[in-house]
C-alpha positions as CSV (number, residue, x, y, z in Angstrom):
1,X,27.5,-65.3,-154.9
2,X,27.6,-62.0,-157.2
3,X,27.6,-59.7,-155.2
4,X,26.5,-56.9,-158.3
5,X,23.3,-59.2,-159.2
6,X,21.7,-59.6,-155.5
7,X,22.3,-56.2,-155.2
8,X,20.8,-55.0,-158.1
9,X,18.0,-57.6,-157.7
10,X,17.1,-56.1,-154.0
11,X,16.9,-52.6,-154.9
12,X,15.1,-53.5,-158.0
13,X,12.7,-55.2,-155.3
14,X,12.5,-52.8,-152.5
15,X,12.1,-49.9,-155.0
16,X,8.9,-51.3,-156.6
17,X,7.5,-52.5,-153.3
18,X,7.4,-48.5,-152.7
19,X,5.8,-48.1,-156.2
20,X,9.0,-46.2,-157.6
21,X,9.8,-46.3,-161.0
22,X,13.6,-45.6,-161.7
23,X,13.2,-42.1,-162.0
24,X,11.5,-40.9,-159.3
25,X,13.3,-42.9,-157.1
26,X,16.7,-41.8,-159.1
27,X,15.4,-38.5,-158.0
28,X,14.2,-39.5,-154.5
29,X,18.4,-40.4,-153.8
30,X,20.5,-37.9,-156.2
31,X,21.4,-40.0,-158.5
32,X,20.2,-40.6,-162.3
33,X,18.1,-42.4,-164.0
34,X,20.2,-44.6,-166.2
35,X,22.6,-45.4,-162.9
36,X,19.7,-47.0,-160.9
37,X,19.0,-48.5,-164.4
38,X,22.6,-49.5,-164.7
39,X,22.3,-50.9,-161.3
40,X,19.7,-52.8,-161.5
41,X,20.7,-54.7,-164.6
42,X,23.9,-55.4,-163.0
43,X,26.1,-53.2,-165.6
44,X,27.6,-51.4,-162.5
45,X,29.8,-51.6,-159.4
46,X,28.5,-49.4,-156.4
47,X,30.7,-47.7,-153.8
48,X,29.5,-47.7,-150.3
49,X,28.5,-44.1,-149.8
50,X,25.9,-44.7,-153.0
51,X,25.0,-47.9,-151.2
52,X,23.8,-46.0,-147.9
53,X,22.1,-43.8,-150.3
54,X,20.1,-45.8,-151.7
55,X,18.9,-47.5,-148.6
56,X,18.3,-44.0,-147.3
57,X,16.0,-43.4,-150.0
58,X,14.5,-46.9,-149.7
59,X,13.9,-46.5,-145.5
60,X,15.9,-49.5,-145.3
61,X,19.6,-50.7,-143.4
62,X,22.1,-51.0,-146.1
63,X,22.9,-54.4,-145.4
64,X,19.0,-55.6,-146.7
65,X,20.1,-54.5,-150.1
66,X,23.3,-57.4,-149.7
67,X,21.5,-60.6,-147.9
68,X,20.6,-63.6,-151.3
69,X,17.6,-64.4,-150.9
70,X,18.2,-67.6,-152.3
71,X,20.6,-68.8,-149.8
72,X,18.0,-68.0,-147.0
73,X,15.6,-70.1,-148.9
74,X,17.4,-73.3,-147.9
């Protein structure tokens, strides 16, 4: 599993269930723009304070933004 792709895929997810483009949700958590972008195209490690940001933001638990979907799929 990469760990860097299923993350980036989730919050890529969960952000535009919310209707969030990357700025406003970039905004939303304190961060910018072009690291949620970074993030999302899997160009960038995350530590685990920005992680419970970003799940903060989202109204989520952290650990949502780490479960492959995929693998609960089969």
């Amino acid at each position: 599993m990469d760990i860097i792709r299923v993350f980036g895929i989730n919050l890529r997810r969960y952000r535009k269930s919310l209707g969030l483009s990357q700025e406003a949700f970039a905004e939303k958590c304190g961060m910018h723009r072009t690291y949620i972008g970074a993030i999302e195209c899997f160009r960038r490690s995350i530590s685990l304070e920005n992680i419970q940001r970003i799940a903060d933001a989202l109204g989520i638990e952290s650990y949502k933004l780490l479960i492959d979907e995929k693998l609960n799929d089969m």
